[in-house]
C-alpha positions in Angstrom: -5.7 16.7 5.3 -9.1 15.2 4.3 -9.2 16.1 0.6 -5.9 13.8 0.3 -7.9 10.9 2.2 -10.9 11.7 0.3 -11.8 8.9 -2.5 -11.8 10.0 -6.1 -15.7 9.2 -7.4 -17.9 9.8 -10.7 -21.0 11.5 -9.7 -23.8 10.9 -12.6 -26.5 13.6 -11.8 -29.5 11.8 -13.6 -30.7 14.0 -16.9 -34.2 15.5 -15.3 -32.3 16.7 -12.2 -30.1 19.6 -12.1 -28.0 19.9 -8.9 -29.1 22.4 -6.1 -25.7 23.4 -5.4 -22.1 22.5 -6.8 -18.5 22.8 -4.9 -16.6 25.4 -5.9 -13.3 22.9 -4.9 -13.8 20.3 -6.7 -16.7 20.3 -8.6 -19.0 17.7 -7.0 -22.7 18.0 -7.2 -25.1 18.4 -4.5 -29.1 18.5 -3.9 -29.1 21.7 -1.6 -26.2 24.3 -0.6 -26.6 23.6 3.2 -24.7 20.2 1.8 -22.1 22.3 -0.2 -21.7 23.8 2.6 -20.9 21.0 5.3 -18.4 19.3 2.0 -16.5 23.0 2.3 -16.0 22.9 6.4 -15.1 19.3 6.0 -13.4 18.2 3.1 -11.8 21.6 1.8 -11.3 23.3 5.9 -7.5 24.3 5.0 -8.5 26.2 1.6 -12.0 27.9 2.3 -12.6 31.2 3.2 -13.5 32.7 6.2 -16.9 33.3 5.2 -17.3 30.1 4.4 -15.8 28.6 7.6 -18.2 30.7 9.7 -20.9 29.4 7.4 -20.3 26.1 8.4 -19.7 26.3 12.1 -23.4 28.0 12.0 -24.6 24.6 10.0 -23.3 22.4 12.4 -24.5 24.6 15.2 -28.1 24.2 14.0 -27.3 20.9 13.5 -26.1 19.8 17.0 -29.3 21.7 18.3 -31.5 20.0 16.1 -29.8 16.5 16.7 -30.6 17.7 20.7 -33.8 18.5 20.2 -34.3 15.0 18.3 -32.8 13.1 20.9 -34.6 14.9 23.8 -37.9 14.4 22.0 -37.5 10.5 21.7 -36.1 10.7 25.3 -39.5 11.7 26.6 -41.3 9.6 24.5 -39.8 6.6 25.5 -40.2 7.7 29.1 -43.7 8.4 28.9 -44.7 5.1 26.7 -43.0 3.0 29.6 -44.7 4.5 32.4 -48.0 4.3 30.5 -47.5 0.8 29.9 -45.9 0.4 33.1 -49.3 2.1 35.0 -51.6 -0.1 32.2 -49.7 -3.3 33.4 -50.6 -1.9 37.5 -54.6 -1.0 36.2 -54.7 -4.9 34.7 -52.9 -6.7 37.8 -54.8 -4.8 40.5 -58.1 -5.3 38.4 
């Protein structure tokens, strides 16, 4: 169970902030609820509801797609900077 494994900390929410979103479990603050709710799915899976458990299996789906998207994007880039350096390199040598 990961709330048994989970370390016991102090969270000190400075005084001009106020948290976006608090855990109903145990109480810890966080800065927006889409955080709340990935703490829930993860650290509290055998006590939340179903609600929330379908909650966070939509989070991480738009996570994972967004993580894909990331990683495709810097794909491509990396692609296209080494074949424009690549067809530089030709235009300089042949020149």
């Amino acid at each position: 169970m990961a709330t048994d494994s989970a370390i016991e900390r102090e969270y000190d929410v400075p005084a001009d902030e106020t948290p976006g979103a608090t855990c109903p479990y145990c109480g810890r603050p966080y800065r927006s609820e889409q955080y709340v709710t990935f703490h829930i799915g993860v650290d509290h899976a055998d006590e939340c509801s179903e609600a929330e458990r379908e909650a966070f299996e939509e989070e991480r789906d738009d996570e994972e797609y967004d993580l894909f998207t990331f990683h495709f994007k810097a794909a491509i880039s990396v692609f296209l900077i080494y074949f424009l350096f690549t067809f530089v390199y030709a235009l300089v040598w042949a020149g």
